[in-house]
N, C-alpha and C positions, 0 to 999 in steps of 0.2 A: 428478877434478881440474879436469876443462873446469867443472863447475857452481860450483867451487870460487873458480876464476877469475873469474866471470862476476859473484858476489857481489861481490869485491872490486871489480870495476868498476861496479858499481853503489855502493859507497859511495864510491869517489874522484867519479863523476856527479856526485852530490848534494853533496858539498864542494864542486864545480866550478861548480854551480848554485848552490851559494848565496854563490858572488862577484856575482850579476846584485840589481839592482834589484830588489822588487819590484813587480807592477803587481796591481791591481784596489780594487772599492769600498772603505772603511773603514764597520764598520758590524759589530753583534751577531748570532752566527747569530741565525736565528728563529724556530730551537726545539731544545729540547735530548732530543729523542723520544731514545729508544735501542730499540732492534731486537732479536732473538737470530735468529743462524743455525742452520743445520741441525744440528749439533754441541753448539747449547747455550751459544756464546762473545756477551761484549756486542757490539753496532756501534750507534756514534752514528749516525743516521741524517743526520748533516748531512755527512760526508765519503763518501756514495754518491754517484759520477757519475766525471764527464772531467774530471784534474786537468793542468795543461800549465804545463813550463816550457821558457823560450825560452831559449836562450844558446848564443853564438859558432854561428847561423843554423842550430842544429840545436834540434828540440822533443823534450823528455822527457814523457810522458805516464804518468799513473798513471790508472788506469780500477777502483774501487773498486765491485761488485757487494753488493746489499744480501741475498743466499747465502754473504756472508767470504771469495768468491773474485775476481779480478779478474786485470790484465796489466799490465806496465809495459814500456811502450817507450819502448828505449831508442834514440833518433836513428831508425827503423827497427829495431830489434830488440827483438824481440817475448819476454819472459819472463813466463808463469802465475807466479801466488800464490795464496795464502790471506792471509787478516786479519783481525783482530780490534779491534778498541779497552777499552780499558780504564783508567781513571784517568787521561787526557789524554795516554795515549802509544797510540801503533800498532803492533801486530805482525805483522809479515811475514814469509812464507816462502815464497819461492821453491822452495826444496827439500822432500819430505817428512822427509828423512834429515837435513837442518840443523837448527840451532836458531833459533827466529823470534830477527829484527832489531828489536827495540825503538823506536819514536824518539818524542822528544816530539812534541805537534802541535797545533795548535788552527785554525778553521774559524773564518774573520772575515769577514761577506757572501761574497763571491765568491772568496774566496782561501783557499788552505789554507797553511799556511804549518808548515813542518816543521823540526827540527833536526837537522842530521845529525852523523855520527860527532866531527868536527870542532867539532860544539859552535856553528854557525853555524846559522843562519833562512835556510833553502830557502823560498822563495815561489813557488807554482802558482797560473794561475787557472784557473778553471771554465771548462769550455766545452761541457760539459754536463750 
């Protein structure tokens, strides 16, 4: 039930975050490599790194590993995943036992910019 929980605050976040502006370059990734992880799943290789979104003085971090594993913290709290990419959407799961989180996504220079439950553009920048 707590991990249950814990989803759901993570997709109210992400509506929440995508009230904010976003910030970073405009501009084409600059290349469209794709990867396979340990498991065999695609990863574009342009949404590996430190994704950060700022709003109401708290930071959300997504941290995407080019193994399909990675953490998203959230304000300070700290949630493992897995992920994958495929057909311009991202799957995430926080849980073994849940079913991954779908969301569209696309990687514009420095921003990744994502759409959540709500149907809005969450925008992250790189920051590393």
């Amino acid at each position: 039930m707590k991990k249950i929980i814990s989803l759901i605050l993570v997709v109210m976040l992400l509506g929440t975050c995508g009230l904010m502006v976003g910030c970073g370059k405009k501009g084409d990734s600059s290349n469209n490599e794709k990867i396979t992880d340990a498991k065999g799943r695609e990863i574009d290789a342009n949404i590996i790194g430190k994704w950060e979104c700022k709003f109401a003085g708290s930071s959300y971090i997504y941290t995407f590993k080019k193994d399909g594993k990675g953490v998203y913290d959230v304000a300070g709290t700290k949630m493992k995943l897995e992920y994958y990419t495929k057909k311009g959407k991202v799957s995430i799961r926080f849980n073994p036992n849940e079913e991954d989180m779908k969301l569209d996504y696309k990687v514009k220079g420095d921003t990744l910019t994502v759409k959540d439950s709500l149907g809005k553009d969450v925008k992250y920048k790189k920051i590393d």
